[in-house]
N, C-alpha and C positions, 0 to 999 in steps of 0.2 A: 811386765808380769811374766813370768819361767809358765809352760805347759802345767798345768793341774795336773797332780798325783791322782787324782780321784778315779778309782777303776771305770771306763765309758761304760760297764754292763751295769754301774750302780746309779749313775746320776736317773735322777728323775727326766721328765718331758720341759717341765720345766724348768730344769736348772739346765739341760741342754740346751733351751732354747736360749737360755741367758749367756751359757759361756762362747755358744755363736754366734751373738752379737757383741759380746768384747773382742772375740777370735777376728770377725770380718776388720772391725777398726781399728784393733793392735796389728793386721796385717796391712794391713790397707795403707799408714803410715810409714808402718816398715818399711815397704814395696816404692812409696814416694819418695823417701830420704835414701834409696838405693840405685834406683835406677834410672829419675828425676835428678837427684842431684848429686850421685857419686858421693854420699855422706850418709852412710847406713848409723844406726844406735845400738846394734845388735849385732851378736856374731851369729857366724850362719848355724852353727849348733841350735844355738837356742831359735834361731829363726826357722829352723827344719822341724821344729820340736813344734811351735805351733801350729805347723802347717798338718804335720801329724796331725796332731791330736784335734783339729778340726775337720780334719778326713772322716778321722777315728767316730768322732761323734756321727758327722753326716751320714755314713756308713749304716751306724744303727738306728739312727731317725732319719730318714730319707724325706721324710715331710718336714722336716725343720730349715733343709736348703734355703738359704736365705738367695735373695735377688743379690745383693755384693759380697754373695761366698769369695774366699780367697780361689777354693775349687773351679771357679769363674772366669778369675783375671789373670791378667800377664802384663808385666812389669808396672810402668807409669806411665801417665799424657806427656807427649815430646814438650821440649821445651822451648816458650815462645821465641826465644832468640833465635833460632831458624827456623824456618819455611817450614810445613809439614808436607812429608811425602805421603803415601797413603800406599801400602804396600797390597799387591797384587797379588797374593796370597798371604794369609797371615802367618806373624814369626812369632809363635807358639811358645813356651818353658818347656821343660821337662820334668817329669816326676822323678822324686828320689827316693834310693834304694840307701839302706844304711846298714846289710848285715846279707852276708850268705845266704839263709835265710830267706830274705828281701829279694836276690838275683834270682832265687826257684821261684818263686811265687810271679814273679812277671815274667819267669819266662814259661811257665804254666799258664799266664793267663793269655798267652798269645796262639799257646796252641788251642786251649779253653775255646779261644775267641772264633778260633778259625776251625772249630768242630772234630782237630785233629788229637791224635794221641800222642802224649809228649815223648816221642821214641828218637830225637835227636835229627831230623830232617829238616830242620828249618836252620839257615846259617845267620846269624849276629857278626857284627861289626863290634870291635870293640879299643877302643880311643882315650888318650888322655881330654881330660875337659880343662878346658883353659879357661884359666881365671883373667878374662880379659871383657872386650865390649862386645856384642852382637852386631853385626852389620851383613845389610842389603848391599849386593855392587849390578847396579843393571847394565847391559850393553846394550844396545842396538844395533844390526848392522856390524857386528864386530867392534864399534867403539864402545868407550866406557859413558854411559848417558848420566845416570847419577849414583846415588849412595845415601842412604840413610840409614841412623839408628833403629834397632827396634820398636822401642819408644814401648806405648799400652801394647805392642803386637799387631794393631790394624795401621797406625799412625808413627810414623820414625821421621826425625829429625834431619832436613836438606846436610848432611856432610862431604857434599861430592867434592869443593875444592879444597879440604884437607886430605881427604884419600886420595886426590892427585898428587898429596906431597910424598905418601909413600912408595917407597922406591919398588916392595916386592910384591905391587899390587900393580897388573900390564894395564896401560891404558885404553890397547889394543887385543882381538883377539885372531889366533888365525883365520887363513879362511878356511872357508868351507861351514862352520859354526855358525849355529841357528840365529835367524832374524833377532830374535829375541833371549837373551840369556841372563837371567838373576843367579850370579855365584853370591852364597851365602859361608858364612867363618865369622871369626872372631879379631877382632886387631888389640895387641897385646903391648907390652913393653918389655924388654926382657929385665931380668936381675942386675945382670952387668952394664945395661945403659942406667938403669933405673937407681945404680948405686954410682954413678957419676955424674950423674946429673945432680943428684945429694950434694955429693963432695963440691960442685960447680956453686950452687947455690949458697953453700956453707962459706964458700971461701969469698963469695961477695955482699955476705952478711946478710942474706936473707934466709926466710924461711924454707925450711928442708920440708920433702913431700911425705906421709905414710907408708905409700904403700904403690905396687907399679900398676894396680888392678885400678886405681882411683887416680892415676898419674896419666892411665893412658887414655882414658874416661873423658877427662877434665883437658888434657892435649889434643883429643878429637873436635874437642866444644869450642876451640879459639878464634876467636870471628879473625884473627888475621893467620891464614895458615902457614906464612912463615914458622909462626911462633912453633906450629904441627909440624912445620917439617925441621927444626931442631930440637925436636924429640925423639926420633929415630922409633919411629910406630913399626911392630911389622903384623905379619896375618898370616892367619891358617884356614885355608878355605877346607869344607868341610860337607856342603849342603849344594841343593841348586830350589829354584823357587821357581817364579814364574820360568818356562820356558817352550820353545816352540818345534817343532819337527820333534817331539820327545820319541816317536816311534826309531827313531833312525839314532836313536844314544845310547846307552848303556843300559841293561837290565837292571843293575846289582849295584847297593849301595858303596861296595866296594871298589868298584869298574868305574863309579862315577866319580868317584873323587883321584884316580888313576888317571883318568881322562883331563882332572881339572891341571891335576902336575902336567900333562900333557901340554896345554894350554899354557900353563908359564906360573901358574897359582902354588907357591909351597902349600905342602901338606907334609901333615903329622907323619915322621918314620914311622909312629910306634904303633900305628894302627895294622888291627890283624883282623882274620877272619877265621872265628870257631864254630862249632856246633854244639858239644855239650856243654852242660852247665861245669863241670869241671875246670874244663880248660876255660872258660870268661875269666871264672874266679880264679885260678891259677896266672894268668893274664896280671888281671887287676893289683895280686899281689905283686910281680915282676915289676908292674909300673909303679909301683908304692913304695920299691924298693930305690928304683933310679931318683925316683923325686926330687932327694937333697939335691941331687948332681946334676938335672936339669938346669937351661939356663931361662926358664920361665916358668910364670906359677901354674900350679895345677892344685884343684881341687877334689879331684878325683877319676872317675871312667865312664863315660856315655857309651851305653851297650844301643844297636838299632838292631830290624830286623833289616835283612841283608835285601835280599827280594824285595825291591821297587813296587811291582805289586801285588805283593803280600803287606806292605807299608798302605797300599791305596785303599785294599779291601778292609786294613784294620782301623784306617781312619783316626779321627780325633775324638777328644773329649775338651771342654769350653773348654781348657785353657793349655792341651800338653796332648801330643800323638800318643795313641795306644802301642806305640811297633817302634816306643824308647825309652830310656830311662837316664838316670846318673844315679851311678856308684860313688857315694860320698866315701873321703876320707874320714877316719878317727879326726878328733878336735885334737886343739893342743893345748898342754896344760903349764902352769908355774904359779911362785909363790910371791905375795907381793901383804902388805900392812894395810889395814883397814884407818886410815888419817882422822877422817871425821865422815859424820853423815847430813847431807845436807836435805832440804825440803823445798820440790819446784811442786809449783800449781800448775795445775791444766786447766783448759777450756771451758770442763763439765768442771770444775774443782777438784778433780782428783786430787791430791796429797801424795808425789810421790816421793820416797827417799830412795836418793844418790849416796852412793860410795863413794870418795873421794881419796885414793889408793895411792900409795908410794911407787914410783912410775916404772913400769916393769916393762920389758921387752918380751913377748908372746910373738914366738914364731916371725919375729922381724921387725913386729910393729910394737909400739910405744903405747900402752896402754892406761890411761891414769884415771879412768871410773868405770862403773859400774852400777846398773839398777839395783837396788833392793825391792822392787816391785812392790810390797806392802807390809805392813803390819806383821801379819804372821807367816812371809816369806822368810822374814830378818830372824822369829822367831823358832824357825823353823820347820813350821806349819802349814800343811795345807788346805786346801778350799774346804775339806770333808774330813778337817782333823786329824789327818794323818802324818805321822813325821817323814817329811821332806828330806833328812842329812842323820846321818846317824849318830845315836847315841844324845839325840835331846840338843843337840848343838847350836845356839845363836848366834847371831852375826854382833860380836860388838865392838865399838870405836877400839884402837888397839890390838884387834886380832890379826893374825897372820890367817892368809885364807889361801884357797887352790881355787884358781881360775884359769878357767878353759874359752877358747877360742877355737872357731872351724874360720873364721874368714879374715876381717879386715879391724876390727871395730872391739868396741866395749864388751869384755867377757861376762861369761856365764859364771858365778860363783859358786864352785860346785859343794865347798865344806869349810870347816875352819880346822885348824891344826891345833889342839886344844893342849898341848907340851906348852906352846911356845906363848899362851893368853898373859897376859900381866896380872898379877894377883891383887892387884887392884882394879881389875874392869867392873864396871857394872854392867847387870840390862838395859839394849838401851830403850828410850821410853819415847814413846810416838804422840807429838803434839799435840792436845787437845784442843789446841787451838788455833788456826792460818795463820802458818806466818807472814802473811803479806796484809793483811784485815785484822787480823785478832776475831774474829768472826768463831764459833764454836766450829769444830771439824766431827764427824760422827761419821760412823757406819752404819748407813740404812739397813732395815733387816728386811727380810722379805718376808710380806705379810701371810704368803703362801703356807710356804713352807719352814716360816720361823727362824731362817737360816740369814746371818750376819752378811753382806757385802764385802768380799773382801779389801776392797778399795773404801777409805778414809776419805768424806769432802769435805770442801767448805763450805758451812752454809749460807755464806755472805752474799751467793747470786750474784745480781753487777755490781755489789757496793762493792766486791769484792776487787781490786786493779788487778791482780795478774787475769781474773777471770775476764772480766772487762775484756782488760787488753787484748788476753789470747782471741776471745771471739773475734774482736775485730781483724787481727791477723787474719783468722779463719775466712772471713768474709772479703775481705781482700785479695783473698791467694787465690794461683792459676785457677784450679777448677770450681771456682766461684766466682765474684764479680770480677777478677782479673785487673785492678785496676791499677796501670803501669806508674810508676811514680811511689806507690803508697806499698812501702818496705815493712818491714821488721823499724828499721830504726825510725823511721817517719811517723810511724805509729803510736811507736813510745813519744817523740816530738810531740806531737800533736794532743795526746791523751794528758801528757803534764803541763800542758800550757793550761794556765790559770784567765787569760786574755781571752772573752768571749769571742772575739773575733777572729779565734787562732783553734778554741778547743774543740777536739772530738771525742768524745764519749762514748755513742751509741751510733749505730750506724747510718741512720738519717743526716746526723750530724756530716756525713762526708758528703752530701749535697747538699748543704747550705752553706758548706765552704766558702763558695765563691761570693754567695748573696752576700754572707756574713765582711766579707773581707774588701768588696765593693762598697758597701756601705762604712764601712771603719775610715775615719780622718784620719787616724794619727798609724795605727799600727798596720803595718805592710806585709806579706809574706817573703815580698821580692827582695828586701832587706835586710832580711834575717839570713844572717852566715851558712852558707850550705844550701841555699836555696836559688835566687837568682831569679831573672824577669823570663828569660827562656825559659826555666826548666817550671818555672808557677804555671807558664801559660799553658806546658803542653801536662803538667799534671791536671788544671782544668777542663781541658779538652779530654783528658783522659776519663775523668769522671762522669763529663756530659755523655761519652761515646758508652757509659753504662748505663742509661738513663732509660734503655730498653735493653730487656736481656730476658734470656732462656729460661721456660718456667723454671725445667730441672735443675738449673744453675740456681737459680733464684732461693728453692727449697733447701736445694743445699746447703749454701751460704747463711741460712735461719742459722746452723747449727745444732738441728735437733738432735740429741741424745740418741746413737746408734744410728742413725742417718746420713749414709754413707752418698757416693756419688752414684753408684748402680741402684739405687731405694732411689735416690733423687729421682735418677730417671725416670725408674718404675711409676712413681707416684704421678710424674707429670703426664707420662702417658696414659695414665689409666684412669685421671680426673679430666685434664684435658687444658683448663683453665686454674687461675689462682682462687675465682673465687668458688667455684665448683669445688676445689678443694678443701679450704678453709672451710668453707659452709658445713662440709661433711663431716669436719674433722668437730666442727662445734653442736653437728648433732649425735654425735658419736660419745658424749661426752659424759653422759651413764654409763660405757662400757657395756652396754645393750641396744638393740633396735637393728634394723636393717643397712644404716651408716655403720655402727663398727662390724657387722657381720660383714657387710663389703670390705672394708678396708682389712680385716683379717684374712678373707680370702682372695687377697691379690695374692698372684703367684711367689713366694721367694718371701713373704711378709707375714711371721709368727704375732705370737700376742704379745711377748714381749718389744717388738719393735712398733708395736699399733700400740700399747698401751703408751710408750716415748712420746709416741706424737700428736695422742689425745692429750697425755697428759701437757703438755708444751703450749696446746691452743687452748687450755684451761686457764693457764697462768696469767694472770693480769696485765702483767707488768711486757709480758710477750707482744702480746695484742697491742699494745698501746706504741710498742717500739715499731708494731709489723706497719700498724696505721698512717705513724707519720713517715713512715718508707716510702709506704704506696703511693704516699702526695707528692714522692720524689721520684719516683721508679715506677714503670711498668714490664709488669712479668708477660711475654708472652704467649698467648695458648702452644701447645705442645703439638711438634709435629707425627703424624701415627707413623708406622715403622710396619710396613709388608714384605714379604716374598712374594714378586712377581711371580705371577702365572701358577702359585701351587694354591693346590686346593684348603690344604690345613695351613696357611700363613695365619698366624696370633690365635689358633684353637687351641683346645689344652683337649690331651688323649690319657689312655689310659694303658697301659697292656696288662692284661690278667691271662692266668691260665699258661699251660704247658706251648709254648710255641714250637712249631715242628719245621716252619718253613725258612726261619732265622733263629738266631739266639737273642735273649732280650736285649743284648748289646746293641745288635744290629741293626734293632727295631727299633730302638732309642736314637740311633745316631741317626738314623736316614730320618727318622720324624722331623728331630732338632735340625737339620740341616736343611729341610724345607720349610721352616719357618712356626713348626711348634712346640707348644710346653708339652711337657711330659709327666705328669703329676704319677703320686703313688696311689693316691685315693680317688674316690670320685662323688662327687659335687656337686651342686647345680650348677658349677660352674662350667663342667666338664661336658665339651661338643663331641666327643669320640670314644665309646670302648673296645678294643681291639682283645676278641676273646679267645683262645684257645682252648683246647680239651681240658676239663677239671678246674674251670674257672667257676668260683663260689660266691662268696658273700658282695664283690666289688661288681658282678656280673645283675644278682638282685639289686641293690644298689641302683645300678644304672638304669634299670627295667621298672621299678619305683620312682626313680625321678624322669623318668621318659626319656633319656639321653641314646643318641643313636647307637645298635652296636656292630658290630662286623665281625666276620671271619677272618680268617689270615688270607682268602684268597679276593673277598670283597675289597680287602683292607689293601690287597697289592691292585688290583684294579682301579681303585677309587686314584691311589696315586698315581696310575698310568703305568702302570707294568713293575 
């Protein structure tokens, strides 16, 4: 689904609350198939576009912040094929800028931040952004000790003996350099290795790669690093992370990465050091110009604040430093035939149609579909009745269309070319019925606000197979029960066996496997083509070794509707137990009483996501699958999660009123970073209000519910100065 046209100053509370719990799980996906597996579905236009426009929303409802905001996260969970490192400070995103515009406004919110006047004294760094992978390189003692991916940002992927393969990465550092040293960069591929290595492949009749961003991605991940080091990787170092004696380094973000070429690390020629907003963006343009003639990809310009600490005092936000940003490039565009449209089911039923496009080349890469996202995306309409493409334009089989790319993947469809439509197209017309069940398909309306679903499902539930199926997927995958063996393809295996001793269904069924198949005289698994007595036993043991597992996994893997893996969490932290949950969830189940008023005031957790998961433990047929789980599975109680030693670990505060002695940024980050929520309202939930001069209704409020409140100077005492 493309960003809603719908102006954010018109949506209701509630249709806000709704399009950010489709925003959290269309990102959250995205985010997996990118930086999990180097196989995005989406180009980055349109992937910048929801990240927008769930900003956008957050921004004017600041109480609808869900617990798995995109605003939150950073990238994906490493993946199990290597060891996980655990990085010693976190490697962060960055936010993006996409217009002139966009470059004043952050660079006004630095001096904003930093209580200064934007009169051109603060110096920016300004850098091409390489379209390549993020990497940790640690030394010890001068040597190289390991390397990992960034991975979710806390958690990165063991790659140290593939980055031994690359040549322009020292193993060593001089002396004199700190005990401890994390150089941080990017490892890319260039155009010119990336377009022989093609040729290489072509001419031994195998398959040719996409694209060098996904090439170099997928040659960092090769469990044999040979394979890495005939790929010719190289790196831009850029950053530094953990490090030690920092008083005795370089002030300036600039110096530091002078220091790292010092060291033997290439870095970017093209990086410069301005002050006004002028010269960034005159900058930006210059680099925009070289581009084609580059011999690596770039997607645009990461601007920093230059001053190290002026970086310290601006701090982070969950998931990206306030002292950086990227300067996107324009998308790119071209013309390609609309073939046919086809219809995949989802998990929840969705109905989505696919464009199935005459195969066009965009900026490099080989493009041959595209989403239609719904209904009245195709028709050119959107969520609030608004035309989406001008002049009444629909998408149909036989059209010539303009699609646009920023990154690697499936474009954004921006229009149709209405000259060139065949005079025989019709409208096209949206199944009434699943094409995988024959089941009716509908769009639920909301009973609120009367307002149609943009999203078409089926209503077939599990009779439904791709529905079936996908859950089961769901419930298999990394950040669920995880269980090694049991693919994509083994799943379909499994689900079409008509052999009770072979079939899986519902998810209980994959712990009876084994019973099922000990007890069978005649049919084997170990027999069957593609399977083998090795690989049966340790998919067994794979299954036992899930036989106890993590509440938050556990909830997860239910696959409740808008129940993402950060809600998992939340949920198992904040009931504690499975059945402390469930129980709540099944008194909750009026949509009144003191269960769902708890459950709607967990932090990060709207009504639309509490009504999902009322509504889920209402369903019959849920219940019935969760029961014969439990007699398979046990959920673990959940472990609490503290800040040592601080006073406000797991409270929720409030800041109101004029703050004099910080700005409410300030106020916000230090809370967060000592281990509290920071609500906009207040509560009975709420342990803390931090008042300022001209603090009003949230100060009564607090004073009515008896909730403590402080000063700005009580409020700096209480946390120790």
């Amino acid at each position: 689904m493309a960003a809603d046209k719908t102006p954010v100053e018109t949506l209701t509370e509630n249709e806000a609350a709704a399009e950010l719990a489709f925003l959290a799980s269309e990102i959250a996906r995205h985010d997996e198939l990118y930086h999990g597996h180097d196989a995005p579905e989406v180009s980055d236009a349109e992937y910048d576009a929801l990240k927008r426009r769930n900003d956008a929303i957050e921004a004017r409802f600041p109480q609808l912040r869900r617990a798995d905001s995109p605003s939150l996260k950073v990238g994906a969970a490493p993946l199990p094929t290597f060891a996980p490192i655990t990085h010693s400070r976190p490697m962060l995103s960055l936010d993006n800028t996409f217009s002139d515009e966009d470059v004043r406004d952050f660079i006004n919110s630095v001096y904003r931040f930093l209580g200064r006047l934007p009169d051109g004294s603060i110096a920016f760094t300004a850098e091409p952004k390489i379209d390549g992978l993020s990497m940790s390189i640690r030394y010890e003692n001068g040597r190289l000790a390991n390397a990992a991916t960034r991975g979710d940002g806390t958690t990165g992927e063991n790659v140290t003996a593939n980055i031994l393969t690359i040549d322009e990465i020292p193993n060593t550092l001089p002396k004199g350099v700190p005990a401890v040293v994390e150089v941080r960069g990017e490892v890319y591929m260039t155009k010119s290795d990336f377009l022989a290595l093609n040729e290489k492949m072509a001419s031994e009749g195998k398959r040719t790669y996409v694209n060098p961003r996904n090439t170099a991605a997928g040659s960092l991940r090769q469990l044999d690093p040979k394979v890495t080091a005939s790929r010719r990787l190289r790196f831009f170092a850029y950053a530094w992370g953990e490090i030690s004696e920092p008083n005795d380094l370089p002030k300036t973000q600039y110096e530091m990465v002078q220091t790292f070429k010092a060291w033997g690390f290439p870095v970017n020629p093209l990086m410069k050091r301005l002050n006004s907003v002028e010269d960034i963006i005159e900058h930006y343009r210059e680099i925009g110009l070289k581009r084609p003639d580059l011999d690596y990809e770039i997607d645009g310009v990461v601007y920093k604040v230059d001053r190290l600490d002026l970086q310290q005092r601006l701090g982070f936000r969950s998931r990206s430093p306030r002292w950086a940003t990227a300067h996107k490039f324009p998308a790119e565009q071209a013309f390609t035939r609309v073939e046919k449209i086809d219809i995949q089911v989802g998990r929840t039923g969705a109905l989505t149609p696919v464009a199935r496009l005459t195969p066009v080349t965009v900026g490099g890469v080989v493009v041959t579909n595209a989403t239609l996202h719904n209904e009245d995306y195709i028709k050119g309409i959107g969520n609030s009745g608004e035309r989406i493409r001008e002049d009444e334009h629909d998408i149909r089989i036989g059209d010539t269309i303009i699609v646009q790319r920023a990154g690697d993947v499936i474009p954004q469809v921006l229009d149709v070319v209405m000259e060139k439509r065949p005079a025989d197209s019709v409208p096209y017309e949206s199944p009434k019925k699943c094409p995988v069940c024959g089941s009716h398909a509908v769009r639920e309306r909301n009973e609120k606000t009367g307002k149609l679903d943009s999203v078409t499902r089926c209503t077939g539930g599990f009779v439904c197979r791709a529905q079936a199926v996908e859950h089961l997927k769901h419930f298999v995958s990394r950040n669920a029960f995880d269980i090694e063996g049991l693919g994509s393809k083994q799943i379909d295996f499994f689900f079409e066996a008509d052999d009770p001793a072979l079939t899986i269904k519902t998810a209980p069924d994959i712990f009876t496997l084994k019973k099922r198949q000990e007890a069978s005289p005649l049919t084997k698994l170990e027999n069957i083509e593609g399977f083998g007595r090795v690989s049966v036993r340790k998919l067994f043991d794979a299954i036992d070794e899930r036989r106890s597992i993590a509440l938050a996994r556990f909830i997860y893997a239910l696959g409740i509707r808008h129940v993402g893996e950060t809600t998992a969490k939340l949920l198992a932290r904040h009931y504690g137990t499975y059945d402390a949950f469930q129980s709540a969830m099944t008194e909750a189940a009026s949509f009144a009483g003191d269960a769902w008023s708890d459950l709607n005031n967990i932090e990060g957790i709207g009504e639309v996501v509490a009504r999902a998961i009322v509504e889920f433990f209402k369903e019959p047929r849920n219940l019935e699958v969760i029961g014969r789980l439990l007699e398979e599975v046990t959920p673990q109680a959940a472990e609490q999660v503290s800040t040592s030693g601080s006073p406000v670990s797991g409270k929720t505060v409030v800041f109101t009123g004029s703050l004099e002695k910080f700005t409410r940024e300030e106020a916000k980050a230090r809370a967060e970073s000592l281990g509290a929520k920071v609500a906009g309202s207040v509560s009975k939930k709420t342990d803390y209000v931090v008042a300022g001069p001209g603090a009003g209704s949230k100060l009564d409020k607090a004073r009515e519910l008896g909730v403590q409140v402080m000063d700005e100077d009580e409020w700096l005492a209480f946390l120790g100065g």
